[in-house]
C-alpha positions as CSV (number, residue, x, y, z in Angstrom):
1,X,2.9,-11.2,2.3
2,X,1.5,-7.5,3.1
3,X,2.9,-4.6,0.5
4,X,2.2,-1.3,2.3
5,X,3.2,2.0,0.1
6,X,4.1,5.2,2.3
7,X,4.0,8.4,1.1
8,X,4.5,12.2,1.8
9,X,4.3,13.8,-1.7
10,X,3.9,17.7,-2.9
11,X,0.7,19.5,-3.6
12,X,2.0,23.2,-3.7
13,X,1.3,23.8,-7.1
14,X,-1.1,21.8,-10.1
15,X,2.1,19.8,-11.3
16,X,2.3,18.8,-8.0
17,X,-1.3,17.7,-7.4
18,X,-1.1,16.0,-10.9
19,X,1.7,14.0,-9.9
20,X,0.1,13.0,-6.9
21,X,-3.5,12.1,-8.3
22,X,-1.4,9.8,-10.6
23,X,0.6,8.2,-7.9
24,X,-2.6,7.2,-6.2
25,X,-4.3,6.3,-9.0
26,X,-2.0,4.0,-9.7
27,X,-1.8,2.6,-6.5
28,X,-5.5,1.6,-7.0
29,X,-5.7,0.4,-10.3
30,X,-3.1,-2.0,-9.0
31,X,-4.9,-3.3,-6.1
32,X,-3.6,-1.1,-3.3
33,X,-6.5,0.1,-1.0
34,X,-6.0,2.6,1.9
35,X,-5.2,1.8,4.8
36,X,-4.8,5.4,6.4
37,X,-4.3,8.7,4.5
38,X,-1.1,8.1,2.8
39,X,-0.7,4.6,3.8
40,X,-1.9,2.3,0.8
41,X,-2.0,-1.6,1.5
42,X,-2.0,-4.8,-1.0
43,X,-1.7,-8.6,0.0
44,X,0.2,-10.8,-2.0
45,X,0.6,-14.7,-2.3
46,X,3.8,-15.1,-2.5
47,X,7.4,-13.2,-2.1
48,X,7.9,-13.1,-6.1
49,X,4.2,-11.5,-6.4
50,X,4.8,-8.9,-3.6
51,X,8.0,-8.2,-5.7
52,X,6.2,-7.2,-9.2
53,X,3.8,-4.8,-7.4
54,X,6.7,-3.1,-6.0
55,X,8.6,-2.7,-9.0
56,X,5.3,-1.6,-10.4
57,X,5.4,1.2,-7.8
58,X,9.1,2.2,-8.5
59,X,8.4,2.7,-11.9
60,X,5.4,5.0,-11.3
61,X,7.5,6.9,-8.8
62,X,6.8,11.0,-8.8
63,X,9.2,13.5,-9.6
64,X,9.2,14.9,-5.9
65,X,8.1,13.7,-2.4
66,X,9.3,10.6,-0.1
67,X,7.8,7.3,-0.9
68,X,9.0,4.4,1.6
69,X,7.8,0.8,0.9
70,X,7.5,-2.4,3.0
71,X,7.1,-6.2,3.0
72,X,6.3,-7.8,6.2
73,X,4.2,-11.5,6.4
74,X,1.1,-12.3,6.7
75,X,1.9,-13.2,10.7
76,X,3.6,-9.8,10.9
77,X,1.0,-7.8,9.5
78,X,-1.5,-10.1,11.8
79,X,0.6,-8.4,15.2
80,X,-0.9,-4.5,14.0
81,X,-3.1,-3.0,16.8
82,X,-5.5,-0.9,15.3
83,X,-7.2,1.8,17.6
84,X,-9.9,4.4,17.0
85,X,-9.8,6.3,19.8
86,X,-9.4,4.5,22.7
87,X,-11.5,1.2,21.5
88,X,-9.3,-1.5,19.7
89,X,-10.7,-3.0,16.3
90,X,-9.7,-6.2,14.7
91,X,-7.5,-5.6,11.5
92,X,-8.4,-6.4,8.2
93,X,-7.8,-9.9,6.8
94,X,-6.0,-11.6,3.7
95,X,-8.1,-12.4,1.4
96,X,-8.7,-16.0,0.9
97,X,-6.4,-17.8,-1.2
98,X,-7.2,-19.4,-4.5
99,X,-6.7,-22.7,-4.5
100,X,-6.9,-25.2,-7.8
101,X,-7.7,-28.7,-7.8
């Protein structure tokens, strides 16, 4: 399960680029890494995982800006062309699971 964080957020004034530093940050710290500018990405095991890091996000929400969030599968997420330019790259993979024995 992909988590992928979306977000247009304020920077007219320092409050603004304080708010969104934090935001980041946050995003970060919890395991999100960029995917494009203002497109954070995180995989998680399971359904009730992917659920914790996005109430983690809706608690850290900013005061102003749009922030959209979605869940697709690991099949789903596996379907994204990427393109620079014209040339097609492969996209990145989920990392390995951990498994116990």
């Amino acid at each position: 399960m992909w988590i992928i964080v979306m977000f247009d957020l304020p920077t007219e004034d320092e409050r603004a680029k304080r708010d969104y530093r934090f935001f980041r940050k946050m995003l970060l710290e919890d395991g999100f890494s960029m995917m494009q500018y203002s497109v954070y990405m995180r995989h998680s095991s399971s359904e009730e995982n992917a659920q914790v890091h996005v109430n983690r996000v809706k608690m850290h929400l900013p005061a102003d800006g749009e922030v959209r969030i979605i869940k697709i599968t690991d099949k789903q997420f596996g379907r994204i062309e990427v393109f620079y330019g014209k040339k097609r790259r492969p996209i990145e993979k989920a990392p390995d699971q951990l498994s116990f024995f």
